[in-house]
C-alpha positions in Angstrom: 86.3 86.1 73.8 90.1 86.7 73.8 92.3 85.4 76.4 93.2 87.6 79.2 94.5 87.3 82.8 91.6 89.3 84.1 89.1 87.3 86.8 86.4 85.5 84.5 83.2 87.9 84.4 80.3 87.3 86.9 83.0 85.4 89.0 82.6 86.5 93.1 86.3 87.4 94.4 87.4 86.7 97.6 87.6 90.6 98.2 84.1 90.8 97.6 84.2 92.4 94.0 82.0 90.7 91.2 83.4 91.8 87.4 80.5 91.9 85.1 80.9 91.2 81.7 78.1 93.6 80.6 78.5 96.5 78.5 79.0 99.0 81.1 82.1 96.9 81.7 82.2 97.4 85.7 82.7 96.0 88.9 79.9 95.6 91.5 81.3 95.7 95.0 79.0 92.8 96.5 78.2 94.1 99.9 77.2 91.8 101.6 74.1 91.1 104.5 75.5 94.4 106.5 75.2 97.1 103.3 72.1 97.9 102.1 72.9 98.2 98.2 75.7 97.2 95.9 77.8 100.1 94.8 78.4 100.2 91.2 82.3 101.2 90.3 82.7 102.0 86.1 86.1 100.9 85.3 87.7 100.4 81.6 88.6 96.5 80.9 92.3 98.0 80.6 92.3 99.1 84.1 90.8 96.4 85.8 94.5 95.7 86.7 94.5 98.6 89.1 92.3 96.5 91.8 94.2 93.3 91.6 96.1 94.0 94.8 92.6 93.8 96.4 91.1 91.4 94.2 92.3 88.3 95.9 92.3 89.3 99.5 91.1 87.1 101.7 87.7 87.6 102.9 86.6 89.4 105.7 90.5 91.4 105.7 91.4 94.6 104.6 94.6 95.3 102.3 96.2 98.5 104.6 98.5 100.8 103.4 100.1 101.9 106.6 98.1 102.9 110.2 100.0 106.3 111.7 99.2 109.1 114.1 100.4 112.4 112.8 98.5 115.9 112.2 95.6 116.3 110.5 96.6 118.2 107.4 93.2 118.6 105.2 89.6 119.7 106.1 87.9 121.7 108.7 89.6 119.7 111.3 93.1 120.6 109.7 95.8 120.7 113.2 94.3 118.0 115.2 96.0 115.1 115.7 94.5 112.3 114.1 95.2 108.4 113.7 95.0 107.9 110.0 94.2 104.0 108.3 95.6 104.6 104.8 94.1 100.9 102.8 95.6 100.0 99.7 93.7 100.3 96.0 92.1 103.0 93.8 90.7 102.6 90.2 91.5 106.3 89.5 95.2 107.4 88.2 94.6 111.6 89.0 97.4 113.4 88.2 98.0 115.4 91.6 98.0 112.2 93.4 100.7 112.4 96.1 100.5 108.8 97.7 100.7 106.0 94.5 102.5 103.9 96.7 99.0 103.1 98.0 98.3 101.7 94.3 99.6 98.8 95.2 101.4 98.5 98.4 99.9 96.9 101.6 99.5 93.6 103.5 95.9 92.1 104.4 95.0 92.4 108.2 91.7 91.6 110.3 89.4 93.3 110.7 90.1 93.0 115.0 93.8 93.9 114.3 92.9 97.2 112.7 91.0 98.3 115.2 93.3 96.9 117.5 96.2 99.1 116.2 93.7 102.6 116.1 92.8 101.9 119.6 96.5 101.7 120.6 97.4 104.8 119.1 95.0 106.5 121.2 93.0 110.4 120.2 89.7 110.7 119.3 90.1 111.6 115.8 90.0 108.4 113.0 90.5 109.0 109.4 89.9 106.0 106.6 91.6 106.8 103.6 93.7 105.3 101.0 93.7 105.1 97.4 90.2 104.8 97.7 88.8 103.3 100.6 85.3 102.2 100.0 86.7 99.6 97.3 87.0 97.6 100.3 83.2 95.9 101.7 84.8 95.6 104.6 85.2 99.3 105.4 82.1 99.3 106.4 82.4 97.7 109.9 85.5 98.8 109.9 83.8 103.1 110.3 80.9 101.4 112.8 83.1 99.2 114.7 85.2 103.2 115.5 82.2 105.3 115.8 80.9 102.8 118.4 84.7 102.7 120.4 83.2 106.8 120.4 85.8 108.1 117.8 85.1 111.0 115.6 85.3 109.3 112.1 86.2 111.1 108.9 86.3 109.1 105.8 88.1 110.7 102.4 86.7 109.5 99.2 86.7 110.2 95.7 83.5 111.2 95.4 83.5 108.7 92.6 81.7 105.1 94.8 78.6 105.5 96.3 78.7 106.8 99.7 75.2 105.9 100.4 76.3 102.5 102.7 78.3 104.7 105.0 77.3 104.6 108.6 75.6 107.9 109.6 77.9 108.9 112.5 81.0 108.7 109.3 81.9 112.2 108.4 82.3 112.0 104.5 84.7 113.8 103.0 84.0 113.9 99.9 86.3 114.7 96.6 85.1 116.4 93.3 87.2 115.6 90.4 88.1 118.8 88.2 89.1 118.1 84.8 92.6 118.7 85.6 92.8 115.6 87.7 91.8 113.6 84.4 89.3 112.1 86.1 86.3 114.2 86.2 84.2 111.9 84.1 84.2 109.6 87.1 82.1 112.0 89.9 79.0 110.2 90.9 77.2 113.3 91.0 74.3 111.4 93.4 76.6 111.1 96.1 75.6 115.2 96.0 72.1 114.5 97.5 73.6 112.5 100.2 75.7 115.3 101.8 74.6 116.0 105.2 75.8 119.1 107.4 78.6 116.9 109.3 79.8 116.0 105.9 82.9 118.3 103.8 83.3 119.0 100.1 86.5 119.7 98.9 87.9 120.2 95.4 91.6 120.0 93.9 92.5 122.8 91.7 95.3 122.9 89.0 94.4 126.5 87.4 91.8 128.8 86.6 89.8 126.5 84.3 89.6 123.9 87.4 88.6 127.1 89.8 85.8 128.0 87.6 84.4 124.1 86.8 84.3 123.8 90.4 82.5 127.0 91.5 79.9 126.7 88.5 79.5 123.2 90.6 79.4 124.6 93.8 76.2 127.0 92.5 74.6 124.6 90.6 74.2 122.2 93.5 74.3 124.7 96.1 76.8 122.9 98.2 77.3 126.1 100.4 73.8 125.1 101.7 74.9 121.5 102.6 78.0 121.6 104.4 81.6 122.9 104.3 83.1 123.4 100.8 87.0 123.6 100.7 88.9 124.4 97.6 93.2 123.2 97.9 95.8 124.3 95.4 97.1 121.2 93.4 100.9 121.2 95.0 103.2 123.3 92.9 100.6 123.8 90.1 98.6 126.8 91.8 100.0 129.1 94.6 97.5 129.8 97.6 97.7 133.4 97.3 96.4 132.9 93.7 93.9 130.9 95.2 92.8 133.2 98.0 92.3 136.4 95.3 90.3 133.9 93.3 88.2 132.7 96.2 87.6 135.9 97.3 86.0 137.1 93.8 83.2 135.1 94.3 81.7 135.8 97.2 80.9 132.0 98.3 81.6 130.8 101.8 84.9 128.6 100.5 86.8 127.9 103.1 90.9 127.8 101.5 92.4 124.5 102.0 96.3 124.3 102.3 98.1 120.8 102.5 99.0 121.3 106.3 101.4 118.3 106.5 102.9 119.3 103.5 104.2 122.6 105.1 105.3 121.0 108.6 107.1 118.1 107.1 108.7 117.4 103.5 106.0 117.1 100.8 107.0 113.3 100.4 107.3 112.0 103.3 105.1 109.2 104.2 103.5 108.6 107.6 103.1 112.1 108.5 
């Protein structure tokens, strides 16, 4: 086997991640005495890079990103204010991606000091988010440890780790990766059956071809049965008005997603 500066294969991490060296080359979150099941993330041995900033946390920690309180910008619960818990780390690269700086940025905390800080900030709205959030093991006491402080929790994923482990009261929202993202090869299309009526779809478009894909999905699962579907414009690729006349068209319940935040405050701002 070649050299490489990749963690040796079947080795446990202090973040909880074990790389396996079989030939589905992935990475198996070990989860632990308080998850019922592993969750199984496909990555390419070229990208394993992309989790080393949560590779060697220590144990029991989370990397975080940044901890704010702004508007809720995304989802049927778009206005609110909310107290978002952005972590660090994603093994995706899509290409609409508007926070990258959570690729890599962040600073491991306790598990006690992020709840610590959410608490402070005060509202009854939480959001988890990152990169990718449910990389992290320890996201999982993390959602309980808020639901049982009585906050309404909201997690955004990718759509592409197993949301199975997620504490019932956790409102998934979950993402489906169009083509356009360049990363539609990594849906886990179970994480469909798991949908419950408190949980929210939502799909990123970048043109017609992606609006199409994603209603095709939306029939074939019948996802307007399960809960909330949202559809957003990728920013500056397609206009909401050109969204709206497509949505329209089809006669679905869709519910048009706009990028709040992005309207009220510059499109890159951080924090907000």
């Amino acid at each position: 086997m070649a050299a490489t500066n990749d963690p040796d294969p079947g080795k446990l991490m202090s973040s909880g991640f074990t790389i396996s060296d079989g030939r589905d080359d992935s990475i198996i979150v070990d989860v632990g005495t308080t998850i019922p099941a592993a969750a199984i993330v496909p990555i390419a041995p070229t990208h394993r890079h992309r989790l080393r900033p949560i590779e060697q946390k220590p144990a029991g920690t989370l990397v975080v990103h940044e901890i704010y309180r702004s508007i809720q910008g995304e989802s049927t619960f778009a206005g609110l204010p909310c107290v978002f818990v952005r972590l660090t780390g994603c093994h995706l690269r899509c290409g609409y991606c508007d926070t990258p700086h959570a690729f890599f940025e962040g600073a491991p905390r306790g598990l006690d000091q992020v709840v610590e800080a959410v608490l402070e900030l005060g509202g009854d709205l939480v959001e988890i988010t990152g990169g990718e959030p449910l990389l992290q093991p320890e996201v999982h006491p993390l959602l309980t440890r808020l639901a049982d402080a009585g906050k309404t929790v909201l997690l955004e994923t990718s759509g592409a780790v197993d949301i199975a482990p997620v504490d019932p009261r956790v409102r998934v929202i979950l993402d489906i990766k169009t083509p356009g993202s360049g990363e539609a090869a990594a849906n886990l299309w179970s994480n469909l059956d798991r949908l419950r009526p408190t949980d929210e779809v939502k799909a990123v478009l970048c043109n017609r071809g992606d609006f199409d894909w994603a209603v095709d999905v939306v029939r074939r699962h019948r996802l307007v049965d399960r809960c909330p579907v949202l559809f957003s414009a990728a920013f500056g690729a397609v206009g909401p008005t050109e969204l709206a006349g497509w949505i329209l068209e089809t006669g679905l319940p869709i519910r048009l997603q706009v990028q709040l935040h992005k309207i009220l405050w510059d499109p890159a701002a951080r924090g907000v």
